[in-house]
N, C-alpha and C positions, 0 to 999 in steps of 0.2 A: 347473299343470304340463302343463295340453295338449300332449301332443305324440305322438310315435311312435318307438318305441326298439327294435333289433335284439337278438333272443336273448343275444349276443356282448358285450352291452354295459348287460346288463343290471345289473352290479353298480355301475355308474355311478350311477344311477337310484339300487337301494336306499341305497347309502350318503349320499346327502341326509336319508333318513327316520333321526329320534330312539329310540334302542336304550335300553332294549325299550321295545317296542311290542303292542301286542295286535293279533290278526290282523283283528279287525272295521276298526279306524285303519287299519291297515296298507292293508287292504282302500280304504278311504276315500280315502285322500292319494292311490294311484293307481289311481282310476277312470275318470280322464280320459285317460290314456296308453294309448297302443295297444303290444301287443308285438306285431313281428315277427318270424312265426315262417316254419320251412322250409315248411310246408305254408298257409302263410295268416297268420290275425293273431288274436289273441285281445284282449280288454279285460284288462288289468292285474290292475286291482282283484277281476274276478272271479275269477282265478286263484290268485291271495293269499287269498280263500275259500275254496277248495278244498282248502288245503292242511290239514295234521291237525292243525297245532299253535295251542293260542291265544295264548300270547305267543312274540315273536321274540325274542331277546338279543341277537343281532347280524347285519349284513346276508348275512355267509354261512348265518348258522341260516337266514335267510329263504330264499336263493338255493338252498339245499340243498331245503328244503321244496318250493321252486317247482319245482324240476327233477324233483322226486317226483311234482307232481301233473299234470305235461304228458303228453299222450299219446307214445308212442314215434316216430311220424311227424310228430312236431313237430320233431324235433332236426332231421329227415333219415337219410338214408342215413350208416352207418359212414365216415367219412372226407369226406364230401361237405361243401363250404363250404356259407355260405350266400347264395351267389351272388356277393361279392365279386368285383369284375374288378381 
């Protein structure tokens, strides 16, 4: 799955991975994708580690996870894209 994927567009991505899932897999399948975040970029997979749960049920259980375990200057500023022109 090499590649690099925007915060925005991340539900794209999870909805390829087979529900449920356990988070170590989860972790697995994408640690070769980069997210793109407002403040930089994090590895995928490790992020999906971070998170609290160990199985996913569905890609929003993950997405919800994920958004819990990002730091707050990850999203950006309140209203602020992320960079789109």
């Amino acid at each position: 799955m090499d590649s690099e994927v925007r915060l925005k567009d991340v539900s794209e991505v999870l909805d390829e991975l087979e529900y449920p899932i356990e988070q170590s897999e989860a972790g697995a399948e994408l640690a070769d994708v980069t997210l793109i975040l407002a403040d930089g970029s994090e590895n995928f997979g490790d992020l999906v580690e971070r998170t609290g749960s160990d199985v996913f049920e569905s890609a929003s259980d993950l997405e919800a996870e994920l958004h819990n375990a990002l730091p707050r200057e990850a999203v950006g500023e309140p209203y602020q894209s992320e960079g789109d022109a």
